[in-house]
VEXDRENVO-875905 format. One line per field, with one value per atom (N, C-alpha, C, O): residue in one letter; atom name; y, z, x. Coordinates in pm, 1 decimal. Example, Ala and Ser with C-alpha at 12.3 -4.5 7.8 and 13.67 -1.06 7.14 Angstrom:
<milos>
resn: c(A A A A S S S S) $
name: c(N CA C O N CA C O) $
Y: c(-569.0 -450.0 -330.0 -331.9 -225.0 -106.0 3.0 113.8) $
Z: c(780.0 780.0 780.0 846.5 708.0 714.0 787.0 803.9) $
X: c(1319.0 1230.0 1320.0 1423.6 1285.0 1367.0 1290.0 1340.9) $
</milos>
This chain:
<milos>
resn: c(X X X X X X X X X X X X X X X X X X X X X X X X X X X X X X X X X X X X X X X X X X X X X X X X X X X X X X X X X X X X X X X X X X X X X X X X X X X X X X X X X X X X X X X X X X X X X X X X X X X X X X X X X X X X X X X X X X X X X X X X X X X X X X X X X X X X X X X X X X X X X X X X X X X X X X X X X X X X X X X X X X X X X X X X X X X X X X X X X X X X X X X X X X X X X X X X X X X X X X X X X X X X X X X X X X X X X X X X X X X X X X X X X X X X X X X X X X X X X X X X X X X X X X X X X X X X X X X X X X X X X X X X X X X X X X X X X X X X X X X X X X X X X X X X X X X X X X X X X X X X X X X X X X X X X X X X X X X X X X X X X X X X X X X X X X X X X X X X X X X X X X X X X X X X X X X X X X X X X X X X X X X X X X X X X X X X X X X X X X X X X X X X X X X X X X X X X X X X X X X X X X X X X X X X X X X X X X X X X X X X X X X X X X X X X X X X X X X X X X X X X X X X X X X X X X X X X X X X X X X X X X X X X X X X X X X X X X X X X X X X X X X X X X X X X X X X X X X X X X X X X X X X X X X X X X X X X X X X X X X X X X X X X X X X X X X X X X X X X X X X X X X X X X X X X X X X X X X X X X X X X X X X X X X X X X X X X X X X X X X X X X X X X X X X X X X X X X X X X X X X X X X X X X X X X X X X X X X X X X X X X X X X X X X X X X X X X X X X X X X X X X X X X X X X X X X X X X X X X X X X X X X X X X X X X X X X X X X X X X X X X X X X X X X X X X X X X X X X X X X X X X X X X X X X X X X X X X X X X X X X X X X X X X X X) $
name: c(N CA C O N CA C O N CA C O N CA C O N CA C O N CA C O N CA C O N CA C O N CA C O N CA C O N CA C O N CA C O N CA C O N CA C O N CA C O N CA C O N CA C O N CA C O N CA C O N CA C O N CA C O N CA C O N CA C O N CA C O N CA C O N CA C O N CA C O N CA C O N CA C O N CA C O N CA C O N CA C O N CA C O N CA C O N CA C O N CA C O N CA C O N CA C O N CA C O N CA C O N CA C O N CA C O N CA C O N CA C O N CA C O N CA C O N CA C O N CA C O N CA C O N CA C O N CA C O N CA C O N CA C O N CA C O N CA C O N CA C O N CA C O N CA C O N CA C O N CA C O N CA C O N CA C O N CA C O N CA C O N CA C O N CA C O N CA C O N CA C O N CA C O N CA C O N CA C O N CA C O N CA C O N CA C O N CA C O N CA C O N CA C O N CA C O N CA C O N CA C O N CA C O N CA C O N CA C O N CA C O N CA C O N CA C O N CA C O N CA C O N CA C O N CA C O N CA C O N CA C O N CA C O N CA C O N CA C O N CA C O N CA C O N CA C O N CA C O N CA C O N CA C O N CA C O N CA C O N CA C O N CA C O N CA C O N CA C O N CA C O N CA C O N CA C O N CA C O N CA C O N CA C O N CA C O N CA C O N CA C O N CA C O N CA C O N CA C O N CA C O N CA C O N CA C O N CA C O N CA C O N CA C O N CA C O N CA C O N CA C O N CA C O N CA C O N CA C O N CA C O N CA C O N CA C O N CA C O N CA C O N CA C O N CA C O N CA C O N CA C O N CA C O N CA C O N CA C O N CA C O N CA C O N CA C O N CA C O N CA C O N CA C O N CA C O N CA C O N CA C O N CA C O N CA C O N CA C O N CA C O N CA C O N CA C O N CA C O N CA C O N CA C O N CA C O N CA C O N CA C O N CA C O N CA C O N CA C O N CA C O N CA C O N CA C O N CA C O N CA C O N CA C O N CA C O N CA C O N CA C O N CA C O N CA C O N CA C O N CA C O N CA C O N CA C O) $
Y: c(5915.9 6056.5 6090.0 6202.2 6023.3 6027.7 6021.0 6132.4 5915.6 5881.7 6020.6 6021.6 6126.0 6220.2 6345.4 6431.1 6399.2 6451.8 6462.1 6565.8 6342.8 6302.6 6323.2 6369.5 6298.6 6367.5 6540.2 6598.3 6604.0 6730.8 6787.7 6895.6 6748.1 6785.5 6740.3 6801.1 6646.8 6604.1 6734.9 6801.4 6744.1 6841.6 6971.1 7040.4 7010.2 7144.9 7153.8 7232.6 7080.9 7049.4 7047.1 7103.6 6984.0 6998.4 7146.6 7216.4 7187.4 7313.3 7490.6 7595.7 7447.5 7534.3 7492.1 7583.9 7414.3 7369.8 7401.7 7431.6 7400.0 7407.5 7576.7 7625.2 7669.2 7809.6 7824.4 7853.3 7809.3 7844.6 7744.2 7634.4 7740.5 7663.8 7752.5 7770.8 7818.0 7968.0 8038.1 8081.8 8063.0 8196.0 8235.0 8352.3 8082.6 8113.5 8129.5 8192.1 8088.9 8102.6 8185.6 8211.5 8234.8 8396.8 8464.6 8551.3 8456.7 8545.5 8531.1 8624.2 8398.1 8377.0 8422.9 8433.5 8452.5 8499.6 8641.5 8683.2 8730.7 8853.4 8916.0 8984.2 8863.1 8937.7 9074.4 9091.6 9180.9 9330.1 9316.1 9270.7 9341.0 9404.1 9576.0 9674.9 9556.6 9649.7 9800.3 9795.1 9919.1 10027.6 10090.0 10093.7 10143.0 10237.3 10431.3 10498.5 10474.4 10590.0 10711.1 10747.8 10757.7 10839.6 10973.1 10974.6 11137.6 11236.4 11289.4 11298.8 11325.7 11430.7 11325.4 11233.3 11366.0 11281.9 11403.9 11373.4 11492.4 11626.8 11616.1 11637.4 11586.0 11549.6 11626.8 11601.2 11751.7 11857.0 11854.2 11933.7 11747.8 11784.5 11704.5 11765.2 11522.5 11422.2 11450.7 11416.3 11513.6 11528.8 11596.8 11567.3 11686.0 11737.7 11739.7 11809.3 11635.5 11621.5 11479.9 11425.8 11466.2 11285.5 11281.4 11255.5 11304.8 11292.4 11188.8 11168.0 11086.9 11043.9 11038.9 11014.6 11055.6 11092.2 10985.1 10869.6 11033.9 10990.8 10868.7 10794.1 10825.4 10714.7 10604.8 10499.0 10653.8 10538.5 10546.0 10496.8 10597.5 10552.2 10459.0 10354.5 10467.1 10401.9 10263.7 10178.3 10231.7 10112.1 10021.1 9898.3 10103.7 10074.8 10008.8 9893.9 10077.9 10024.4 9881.3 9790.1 9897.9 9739.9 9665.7 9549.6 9712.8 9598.2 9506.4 9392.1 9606.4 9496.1 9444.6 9330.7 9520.1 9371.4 9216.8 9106.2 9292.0 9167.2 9104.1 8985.0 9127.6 9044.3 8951.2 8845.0 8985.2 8898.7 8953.7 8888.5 9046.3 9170.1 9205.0 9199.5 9228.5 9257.1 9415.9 9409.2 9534.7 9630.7 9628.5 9620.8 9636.3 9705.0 9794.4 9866.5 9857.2 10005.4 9949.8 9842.0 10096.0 10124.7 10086.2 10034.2 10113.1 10084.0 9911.8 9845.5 9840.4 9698.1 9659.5 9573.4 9702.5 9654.2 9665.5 9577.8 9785.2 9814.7 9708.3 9665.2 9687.7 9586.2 9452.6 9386.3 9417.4 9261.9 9232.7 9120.2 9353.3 9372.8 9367.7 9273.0 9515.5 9479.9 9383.6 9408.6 9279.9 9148.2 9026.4 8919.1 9078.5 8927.8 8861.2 8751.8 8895.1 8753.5 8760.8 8854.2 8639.5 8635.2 8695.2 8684.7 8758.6 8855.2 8770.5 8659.0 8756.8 8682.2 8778.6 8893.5 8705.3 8767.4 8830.1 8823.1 8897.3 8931.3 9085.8 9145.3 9147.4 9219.4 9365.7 9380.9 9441.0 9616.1 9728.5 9734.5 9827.4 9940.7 10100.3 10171.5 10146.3 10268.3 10386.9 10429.2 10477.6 10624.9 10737.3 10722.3 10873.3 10971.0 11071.4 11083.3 11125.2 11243.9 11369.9 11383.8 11469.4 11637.9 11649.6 11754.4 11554.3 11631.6 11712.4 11790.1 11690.9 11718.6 11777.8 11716.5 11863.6 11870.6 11773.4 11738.3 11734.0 11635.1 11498.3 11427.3 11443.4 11362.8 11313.0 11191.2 11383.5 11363.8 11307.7 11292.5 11283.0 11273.9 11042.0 10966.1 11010.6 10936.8 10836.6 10716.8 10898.2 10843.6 10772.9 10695.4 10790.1 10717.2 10578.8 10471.5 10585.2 10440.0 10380.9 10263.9 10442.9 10366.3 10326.2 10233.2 10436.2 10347.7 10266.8 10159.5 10257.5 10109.6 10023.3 9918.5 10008.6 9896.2 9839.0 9729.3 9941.4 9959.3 9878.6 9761.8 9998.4 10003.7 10105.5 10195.5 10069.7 10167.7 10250.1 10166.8 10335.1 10456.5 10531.6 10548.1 10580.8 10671.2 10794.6 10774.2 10933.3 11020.1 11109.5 11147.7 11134.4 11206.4 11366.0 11418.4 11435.5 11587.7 11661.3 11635.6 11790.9 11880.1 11965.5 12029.5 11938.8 11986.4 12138.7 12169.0 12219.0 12407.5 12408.6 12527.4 12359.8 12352.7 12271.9 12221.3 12302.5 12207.0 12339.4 12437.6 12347.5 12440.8 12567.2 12665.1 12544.3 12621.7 12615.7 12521.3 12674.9 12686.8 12527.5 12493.9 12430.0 12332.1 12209.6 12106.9 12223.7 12121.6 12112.6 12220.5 11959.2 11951.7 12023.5 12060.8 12052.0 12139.4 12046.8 11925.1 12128.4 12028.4 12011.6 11918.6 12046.8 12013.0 11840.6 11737.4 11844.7 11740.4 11611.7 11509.2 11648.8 11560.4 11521.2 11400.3 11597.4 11547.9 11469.8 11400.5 11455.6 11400.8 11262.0 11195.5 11204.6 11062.8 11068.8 11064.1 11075.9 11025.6 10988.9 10916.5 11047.9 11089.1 10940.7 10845.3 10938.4 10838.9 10695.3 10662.9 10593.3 10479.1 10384.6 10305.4 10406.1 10365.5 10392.1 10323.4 10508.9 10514.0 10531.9 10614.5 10450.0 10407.2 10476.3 10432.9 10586.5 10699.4 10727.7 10730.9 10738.1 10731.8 10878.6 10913.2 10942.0 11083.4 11063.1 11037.3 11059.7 11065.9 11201.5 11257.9 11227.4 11361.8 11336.0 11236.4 11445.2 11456.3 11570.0 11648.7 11603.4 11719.7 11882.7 11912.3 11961.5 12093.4 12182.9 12236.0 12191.2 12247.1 12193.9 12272.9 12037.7 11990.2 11996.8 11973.1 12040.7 12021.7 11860.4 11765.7 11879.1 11790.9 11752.1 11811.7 11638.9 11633.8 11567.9 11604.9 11515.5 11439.5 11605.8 11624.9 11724.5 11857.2 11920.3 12002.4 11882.7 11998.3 11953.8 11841.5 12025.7 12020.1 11951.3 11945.5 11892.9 11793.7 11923.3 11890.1 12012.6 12117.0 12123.4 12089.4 12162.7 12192.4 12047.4 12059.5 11964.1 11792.3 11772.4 11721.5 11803.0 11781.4 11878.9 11853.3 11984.5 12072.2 12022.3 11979.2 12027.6 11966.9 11823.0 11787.1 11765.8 11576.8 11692.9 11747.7 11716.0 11719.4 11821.4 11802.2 11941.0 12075.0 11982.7 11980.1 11914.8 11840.5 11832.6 11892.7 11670.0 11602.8 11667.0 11619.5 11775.0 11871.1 11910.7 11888.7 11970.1 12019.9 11965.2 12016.9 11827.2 11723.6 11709.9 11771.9 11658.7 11603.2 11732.4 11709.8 11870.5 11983.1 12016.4 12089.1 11952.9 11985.0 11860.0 11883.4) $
Z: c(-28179.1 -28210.5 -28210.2 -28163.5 -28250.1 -28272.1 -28131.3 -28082.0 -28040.5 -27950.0 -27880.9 -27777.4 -27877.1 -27786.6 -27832.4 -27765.2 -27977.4 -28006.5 -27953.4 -27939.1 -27934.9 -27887.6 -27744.9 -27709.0 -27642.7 -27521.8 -27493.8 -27396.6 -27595.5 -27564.8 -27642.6 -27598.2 -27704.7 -27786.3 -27662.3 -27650.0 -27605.5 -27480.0 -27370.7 -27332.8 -27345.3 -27232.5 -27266.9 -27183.1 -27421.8 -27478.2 -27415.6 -27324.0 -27461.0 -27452.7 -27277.8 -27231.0 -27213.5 -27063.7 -27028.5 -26958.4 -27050.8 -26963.4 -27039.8 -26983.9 -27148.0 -27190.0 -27126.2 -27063.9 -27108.0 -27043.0 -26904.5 -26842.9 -26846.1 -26682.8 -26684.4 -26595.0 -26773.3 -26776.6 -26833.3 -26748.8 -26955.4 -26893.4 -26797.2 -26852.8 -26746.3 -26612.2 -26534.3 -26432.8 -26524.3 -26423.2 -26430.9 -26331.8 -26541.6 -26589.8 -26582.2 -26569.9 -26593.8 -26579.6 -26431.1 -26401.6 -26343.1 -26205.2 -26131.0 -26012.2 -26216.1 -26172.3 -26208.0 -26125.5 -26272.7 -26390.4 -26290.0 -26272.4 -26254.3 -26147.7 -25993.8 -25915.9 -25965.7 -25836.9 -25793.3 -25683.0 -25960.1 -25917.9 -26043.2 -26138.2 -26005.4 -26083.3 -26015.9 -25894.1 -26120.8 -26014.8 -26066.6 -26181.0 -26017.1 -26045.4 -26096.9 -26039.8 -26230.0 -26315.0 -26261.1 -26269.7 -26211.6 -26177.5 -26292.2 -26329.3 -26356.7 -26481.1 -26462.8 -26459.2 -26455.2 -26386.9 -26524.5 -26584.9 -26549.1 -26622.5 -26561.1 -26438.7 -26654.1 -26603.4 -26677.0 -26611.2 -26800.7 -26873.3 -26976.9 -27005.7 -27050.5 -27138.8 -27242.0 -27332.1 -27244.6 -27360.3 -27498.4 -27524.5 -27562.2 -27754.4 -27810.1 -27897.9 -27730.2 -27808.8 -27706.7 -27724.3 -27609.6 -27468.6 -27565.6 -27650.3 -27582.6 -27629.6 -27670.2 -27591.9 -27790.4 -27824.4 -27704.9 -27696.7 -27601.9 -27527.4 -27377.5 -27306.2 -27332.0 -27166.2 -27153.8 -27214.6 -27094.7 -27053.1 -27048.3 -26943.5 -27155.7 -27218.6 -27305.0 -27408.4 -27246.8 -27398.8 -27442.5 -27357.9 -27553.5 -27626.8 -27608.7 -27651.0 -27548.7 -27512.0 -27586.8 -27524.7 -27712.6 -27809.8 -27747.7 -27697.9 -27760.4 -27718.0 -27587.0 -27556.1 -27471.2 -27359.4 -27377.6 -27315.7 -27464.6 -27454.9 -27472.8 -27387.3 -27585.5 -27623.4 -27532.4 -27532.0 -27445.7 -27369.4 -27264.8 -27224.5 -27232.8 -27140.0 -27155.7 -27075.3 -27333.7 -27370.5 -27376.1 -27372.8 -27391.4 -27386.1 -27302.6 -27320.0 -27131.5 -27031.8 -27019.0 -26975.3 -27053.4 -27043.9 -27172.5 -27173.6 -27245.2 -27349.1 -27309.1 -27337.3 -27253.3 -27198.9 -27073.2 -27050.2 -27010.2 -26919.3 -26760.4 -26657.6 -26763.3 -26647.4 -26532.2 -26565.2 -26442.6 -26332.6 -26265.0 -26147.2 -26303.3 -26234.9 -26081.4 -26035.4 -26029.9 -25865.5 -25856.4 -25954.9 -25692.2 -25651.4 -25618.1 -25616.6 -25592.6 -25499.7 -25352.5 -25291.3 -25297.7 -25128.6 -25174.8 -25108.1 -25248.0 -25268.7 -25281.4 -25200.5 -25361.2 -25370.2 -25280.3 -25284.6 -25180.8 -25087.2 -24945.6 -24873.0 -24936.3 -24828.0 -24872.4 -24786.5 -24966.5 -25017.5 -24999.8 -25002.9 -24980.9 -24972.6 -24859.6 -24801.2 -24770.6 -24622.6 -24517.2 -24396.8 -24575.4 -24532.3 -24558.2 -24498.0 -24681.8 -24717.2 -24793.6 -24830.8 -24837.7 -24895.6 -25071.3 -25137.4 -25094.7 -25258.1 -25326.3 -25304.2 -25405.0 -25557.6 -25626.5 -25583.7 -25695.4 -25817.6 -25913.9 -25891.1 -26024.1 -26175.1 -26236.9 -26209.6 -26324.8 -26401.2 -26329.4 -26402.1 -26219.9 -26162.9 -26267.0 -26337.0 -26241.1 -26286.3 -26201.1 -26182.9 -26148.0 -26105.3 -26130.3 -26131.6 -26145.9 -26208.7 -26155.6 -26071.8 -26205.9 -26113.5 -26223.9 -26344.8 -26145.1 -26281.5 -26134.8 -26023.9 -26177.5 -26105.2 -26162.6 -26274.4 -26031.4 -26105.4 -26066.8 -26007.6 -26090.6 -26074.1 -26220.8 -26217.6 -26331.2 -26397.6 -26447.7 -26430.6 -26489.2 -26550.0 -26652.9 -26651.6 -26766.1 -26854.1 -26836.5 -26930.7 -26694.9 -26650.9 -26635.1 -26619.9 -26635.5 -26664.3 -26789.6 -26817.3 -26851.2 -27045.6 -27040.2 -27114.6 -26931.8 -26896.1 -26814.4 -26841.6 -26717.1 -26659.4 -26732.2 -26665.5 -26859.3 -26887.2 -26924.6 -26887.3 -26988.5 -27014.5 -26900.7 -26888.5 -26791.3 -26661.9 -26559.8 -26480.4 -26597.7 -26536.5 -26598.8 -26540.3 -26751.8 -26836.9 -26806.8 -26781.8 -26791.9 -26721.0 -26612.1 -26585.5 -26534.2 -26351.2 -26342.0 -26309.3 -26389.8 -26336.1 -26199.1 -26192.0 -26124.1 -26004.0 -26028.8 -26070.4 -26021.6 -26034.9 -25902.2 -25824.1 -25880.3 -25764.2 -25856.4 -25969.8 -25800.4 -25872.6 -25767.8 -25666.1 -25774.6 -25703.1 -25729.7 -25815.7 -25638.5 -25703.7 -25595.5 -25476.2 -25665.6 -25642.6 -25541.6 -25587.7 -25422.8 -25289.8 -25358.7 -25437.5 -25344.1 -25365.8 -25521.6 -25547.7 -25598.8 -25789.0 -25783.7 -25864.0 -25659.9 -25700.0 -25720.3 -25655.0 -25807.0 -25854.1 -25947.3 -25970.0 -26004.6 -26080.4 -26207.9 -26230.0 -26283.0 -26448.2 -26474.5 -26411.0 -26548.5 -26569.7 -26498.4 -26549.5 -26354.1 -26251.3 -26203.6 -26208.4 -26139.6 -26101.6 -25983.5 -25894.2 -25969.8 -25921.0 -25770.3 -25770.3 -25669.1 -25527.4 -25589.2 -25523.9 -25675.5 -25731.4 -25805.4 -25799.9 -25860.7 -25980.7 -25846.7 -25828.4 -25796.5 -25671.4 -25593.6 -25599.8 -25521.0 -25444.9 -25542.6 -25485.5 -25694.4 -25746.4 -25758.1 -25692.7 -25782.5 -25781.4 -25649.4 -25676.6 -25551.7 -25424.1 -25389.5 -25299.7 -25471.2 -25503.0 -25577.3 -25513.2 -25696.9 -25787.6 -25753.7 -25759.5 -25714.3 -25682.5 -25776.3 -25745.4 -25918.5 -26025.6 -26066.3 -26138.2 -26005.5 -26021.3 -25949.2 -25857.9 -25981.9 -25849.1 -25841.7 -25890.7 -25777.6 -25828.5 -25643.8 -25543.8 -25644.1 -25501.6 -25513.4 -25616.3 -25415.3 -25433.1 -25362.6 -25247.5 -25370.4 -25269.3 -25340.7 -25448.8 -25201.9 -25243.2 -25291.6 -25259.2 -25389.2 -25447.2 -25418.9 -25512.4 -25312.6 -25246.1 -25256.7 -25327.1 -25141.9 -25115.1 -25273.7 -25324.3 -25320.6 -25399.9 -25537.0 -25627.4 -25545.2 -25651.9 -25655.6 -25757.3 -25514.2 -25502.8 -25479.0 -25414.0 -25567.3 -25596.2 -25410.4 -25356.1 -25347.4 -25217.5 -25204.5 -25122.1 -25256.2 -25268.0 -25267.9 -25166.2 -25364.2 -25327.0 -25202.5 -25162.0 -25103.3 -24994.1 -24880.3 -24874.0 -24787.5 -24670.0 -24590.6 -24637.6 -24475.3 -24369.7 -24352.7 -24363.9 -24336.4 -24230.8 -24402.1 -24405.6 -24549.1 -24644.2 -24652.3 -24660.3 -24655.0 -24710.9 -24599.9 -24628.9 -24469.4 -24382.4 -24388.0 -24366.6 -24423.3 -24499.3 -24612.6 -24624.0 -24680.2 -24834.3 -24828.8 -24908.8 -24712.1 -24695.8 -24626.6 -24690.6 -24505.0 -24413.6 -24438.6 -24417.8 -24488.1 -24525.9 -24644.5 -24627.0 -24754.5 -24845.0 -24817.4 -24842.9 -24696.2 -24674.0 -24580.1 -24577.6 -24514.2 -24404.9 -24492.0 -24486.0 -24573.9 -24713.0 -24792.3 -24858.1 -24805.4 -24864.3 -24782.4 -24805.6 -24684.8 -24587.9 -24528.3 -24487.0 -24535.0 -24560.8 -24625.5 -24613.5 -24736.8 -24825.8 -24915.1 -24988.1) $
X: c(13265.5 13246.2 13095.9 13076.5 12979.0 12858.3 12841.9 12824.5 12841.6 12792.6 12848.5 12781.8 12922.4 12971.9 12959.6 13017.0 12870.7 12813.1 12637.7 12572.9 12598.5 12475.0 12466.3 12358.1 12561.4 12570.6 12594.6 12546.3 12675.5 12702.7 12531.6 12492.3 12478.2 12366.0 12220.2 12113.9 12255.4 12190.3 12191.9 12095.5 12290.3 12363.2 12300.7 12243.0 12316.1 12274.7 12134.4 12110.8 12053.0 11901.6 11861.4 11762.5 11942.9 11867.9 11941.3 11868.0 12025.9 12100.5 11970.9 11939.5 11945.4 11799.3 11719.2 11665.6 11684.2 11528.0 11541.0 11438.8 11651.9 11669.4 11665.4 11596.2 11730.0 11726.0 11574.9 11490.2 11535.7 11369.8 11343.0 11345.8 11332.5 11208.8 11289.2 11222.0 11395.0 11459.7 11370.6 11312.1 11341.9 11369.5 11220.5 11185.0 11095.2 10956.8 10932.3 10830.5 10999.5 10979.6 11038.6 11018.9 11124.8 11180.0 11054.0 11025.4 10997.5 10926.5 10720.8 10642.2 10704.6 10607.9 10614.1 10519.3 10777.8 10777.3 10815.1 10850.7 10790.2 10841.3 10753.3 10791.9 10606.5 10490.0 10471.0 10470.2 10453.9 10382.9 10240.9 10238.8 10127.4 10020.7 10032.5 10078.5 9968.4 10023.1 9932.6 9809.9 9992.4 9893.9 9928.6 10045.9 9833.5 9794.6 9784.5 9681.5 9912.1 9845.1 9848.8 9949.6 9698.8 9699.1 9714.6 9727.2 9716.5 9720.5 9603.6 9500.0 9600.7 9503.7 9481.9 9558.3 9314.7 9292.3 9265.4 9187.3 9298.7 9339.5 9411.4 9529.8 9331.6 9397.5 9493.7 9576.1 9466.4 9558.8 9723.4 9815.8 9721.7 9834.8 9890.4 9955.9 9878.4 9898.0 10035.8 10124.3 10071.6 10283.9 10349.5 10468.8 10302.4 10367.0 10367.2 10439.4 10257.1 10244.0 10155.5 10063.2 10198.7 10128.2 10011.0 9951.9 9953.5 9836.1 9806.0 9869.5 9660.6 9600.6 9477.0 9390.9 9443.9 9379.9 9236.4 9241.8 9125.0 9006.3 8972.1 8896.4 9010.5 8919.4 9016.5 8978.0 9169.4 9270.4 9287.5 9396.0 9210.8 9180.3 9092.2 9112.5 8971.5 8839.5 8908.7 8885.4 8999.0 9065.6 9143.6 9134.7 9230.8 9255.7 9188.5 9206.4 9124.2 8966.3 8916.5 8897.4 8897.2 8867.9 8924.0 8883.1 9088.2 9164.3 9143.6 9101.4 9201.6 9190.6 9030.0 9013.4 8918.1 8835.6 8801.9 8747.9 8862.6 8883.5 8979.3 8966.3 9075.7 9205.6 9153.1 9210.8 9066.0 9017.1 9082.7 9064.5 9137.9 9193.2 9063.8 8945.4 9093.8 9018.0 9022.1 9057.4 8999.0 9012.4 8962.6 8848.7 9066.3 9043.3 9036.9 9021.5 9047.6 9039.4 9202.8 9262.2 9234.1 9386.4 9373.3 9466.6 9255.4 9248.9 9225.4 9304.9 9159.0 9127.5 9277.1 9311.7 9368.4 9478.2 9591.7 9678.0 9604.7 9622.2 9600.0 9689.5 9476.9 9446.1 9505.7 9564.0 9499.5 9559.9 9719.0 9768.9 9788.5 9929.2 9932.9 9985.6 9852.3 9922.6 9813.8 9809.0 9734.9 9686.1 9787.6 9790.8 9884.2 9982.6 9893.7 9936.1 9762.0 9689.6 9761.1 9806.6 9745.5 9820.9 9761.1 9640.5 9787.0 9790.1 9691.0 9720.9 9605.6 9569.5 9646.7 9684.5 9660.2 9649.1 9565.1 9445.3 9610.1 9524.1 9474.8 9395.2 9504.1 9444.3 9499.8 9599.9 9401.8 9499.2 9417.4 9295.8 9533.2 9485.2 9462.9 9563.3 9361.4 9342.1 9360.7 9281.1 9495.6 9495.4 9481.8 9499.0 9441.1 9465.3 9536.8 9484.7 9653.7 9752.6 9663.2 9613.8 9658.8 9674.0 9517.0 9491.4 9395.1 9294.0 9247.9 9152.5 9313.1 9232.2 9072.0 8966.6 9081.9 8928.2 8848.7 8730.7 8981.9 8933.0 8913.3 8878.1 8937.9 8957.3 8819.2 8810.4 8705.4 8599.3 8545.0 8426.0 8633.1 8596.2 8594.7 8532.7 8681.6 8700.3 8588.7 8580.2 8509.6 8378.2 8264.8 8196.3 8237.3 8139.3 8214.2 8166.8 8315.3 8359.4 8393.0 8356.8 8467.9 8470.9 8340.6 8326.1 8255.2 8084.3 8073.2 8087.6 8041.7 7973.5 8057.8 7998.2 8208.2 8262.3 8283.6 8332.6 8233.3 8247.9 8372.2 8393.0 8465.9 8634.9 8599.0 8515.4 8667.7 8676.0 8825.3 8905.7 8865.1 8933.9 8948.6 8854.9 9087.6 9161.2 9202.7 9245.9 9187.2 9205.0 9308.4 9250.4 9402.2 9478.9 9485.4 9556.2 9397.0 9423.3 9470.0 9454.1 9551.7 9628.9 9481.9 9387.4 9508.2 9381.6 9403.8 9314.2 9489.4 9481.7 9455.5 9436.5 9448.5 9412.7 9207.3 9129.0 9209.4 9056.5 8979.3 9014.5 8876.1 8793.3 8840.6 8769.6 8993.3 9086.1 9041.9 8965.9 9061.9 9071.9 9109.1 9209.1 9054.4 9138.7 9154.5 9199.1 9109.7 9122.9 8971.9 8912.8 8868.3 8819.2 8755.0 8831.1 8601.3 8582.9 8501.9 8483.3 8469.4 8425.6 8290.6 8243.5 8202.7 8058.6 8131.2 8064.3 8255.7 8268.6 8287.7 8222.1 8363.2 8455.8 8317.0 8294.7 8217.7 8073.9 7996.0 7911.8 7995.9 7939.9 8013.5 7933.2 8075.6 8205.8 8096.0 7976.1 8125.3 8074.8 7940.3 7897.5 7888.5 7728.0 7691.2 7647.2 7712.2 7709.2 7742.8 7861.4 7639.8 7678.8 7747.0 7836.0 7683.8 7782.9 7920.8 7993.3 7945.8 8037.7 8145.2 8145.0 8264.0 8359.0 8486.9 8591.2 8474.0 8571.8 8643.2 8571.6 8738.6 8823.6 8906.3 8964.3 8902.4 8960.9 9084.2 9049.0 9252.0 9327.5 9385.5 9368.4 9476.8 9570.8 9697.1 9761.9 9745.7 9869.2 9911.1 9926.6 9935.1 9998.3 9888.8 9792.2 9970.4 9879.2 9907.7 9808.8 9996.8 10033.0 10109.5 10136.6 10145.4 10221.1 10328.7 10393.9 10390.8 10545.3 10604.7 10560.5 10730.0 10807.0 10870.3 10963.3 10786.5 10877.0 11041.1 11124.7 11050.3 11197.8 11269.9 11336.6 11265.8 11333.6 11308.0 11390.2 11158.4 11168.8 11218.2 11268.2 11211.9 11236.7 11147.5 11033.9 11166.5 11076.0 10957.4 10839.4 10977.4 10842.7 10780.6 10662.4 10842.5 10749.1 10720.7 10598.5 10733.1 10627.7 10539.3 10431.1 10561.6 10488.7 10336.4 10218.0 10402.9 10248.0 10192.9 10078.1 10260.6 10191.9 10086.7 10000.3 10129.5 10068.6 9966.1 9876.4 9991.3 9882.0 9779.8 9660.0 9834.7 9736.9 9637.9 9516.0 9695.2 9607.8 9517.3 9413.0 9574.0 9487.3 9350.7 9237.2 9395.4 9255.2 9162.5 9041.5 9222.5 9145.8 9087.8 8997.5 9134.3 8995.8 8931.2 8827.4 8927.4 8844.7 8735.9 8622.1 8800.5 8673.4 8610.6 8512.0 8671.3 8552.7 8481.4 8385.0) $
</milos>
C-alpha cells in the first residue's frame, strides 16, 4: 500500500512539473511586446475618457525604466517584425491616439528619458481647440532630443470597420497628403 501511494505521489509530482514546463514555454513562445497606447493626459478627463493623470504617467515612465524595459519607436519595432529578427525582451512601445493638446504635458519626462514616442493625430483636428497645432508637430521634428514620430489616425476620426471602401480610402489617404503638407 505504501509502496503504491509513493508511485501515484511520484506520478502527481512529474505530471505538475511536465504542465509547468508547458505552460512556461507556451508562455516563452507567445510573448507580445507590450505597446502602451495613451490618449489625453487631462486630470479632469481621468473618470470619464481614457485619460491619465500627468504625475501617474510620470510613474509610469519610471516604472519601465526601473524595471529595466527598453522603449522603442513604432517604426524600430515595426522593422524587427517585418525583418523576422527576434524580439528581445523587455522591449515597450509608446503611442498617444487623437493628437491631443495635453499630450504635450508628457514631453519633458519623455526627453529626460529619451523614450521615443509615435503620436497619431486626427490630420483635420490639427490646430483645433484642444488638438496639437503644425507650430507643436514642426517642433517634435525640430528637437533632436526629442523623439517624437507623427503617424495618422485618420482624416477625420472615423470609425473605419463602419465605412465604406471609397470613405476609408479617403480618410487613410486625404490624412496621410495632409501630413505630409504640412
Amino acid at each position: 500500500q505504501r509502496g503504491l501511494s509513493v508511485k501515484k505521489l511520484t506520478l502527481f509530482f512529474l505530471v505538475v512539473i511536465l504542465l509547468l514546463g508547458s505552460f512556461w514555454i507556451y508562455l516563452n513562445q507567445n510573448y507580445a511586446t507590450p505597446i502602451l497606447m495613451y490618449h489625453s493626459l487631462d486630470k479632469s478627463k481621468v473618470d470619464t475618457y481614457a485619460a491619465v493623470d500627468p504625475e501617474v504617467f510620470r510613474k509610469q515612465m519610471e516604472f519601465i525604466r526601473v524595471g529595466g524595459y527598453k522603449v522603442i519607436s513604432l517604426s524600430e519595432y515595426c522593422k524587427l517584425l517585418k525583418e523576422g529578427k527576434a524580439i528581445p525582451r523587455k522591449l515597450v512601445v509608446i503611442t498617444f491616439d487623437d493628437g491631443y493638446k495635453d499630450n504635450l504635458k508628457a514631453m519633458g519626462v519623455l526627453k529626460e528619458l529619451g523614450y521615443p514616442i509615435t503620436i497619431f493625430v486626427i490630420a483635420e483636428e490639427i490646430g483645433r481647440d484642444g488638438f496639437l497645432s503644425r507650430e507643436d508637430i514642426v517642433s517634435f521634428s525640430a528637437d533632436e532630443e526629442t523623439k517624437v514620430n507623427i503617424g495618422s489616425h485618420t482624416l477625420t476620426h472615423a470609425y473605419l470597420p463602419d465605412q465604406e471602401k471609397s470613405v476609408m480610402k479617403r480618410e487613410i489617404f486625404q490624412s496621410k497628403s495632409l501630413l505630409e503638407r504640412n
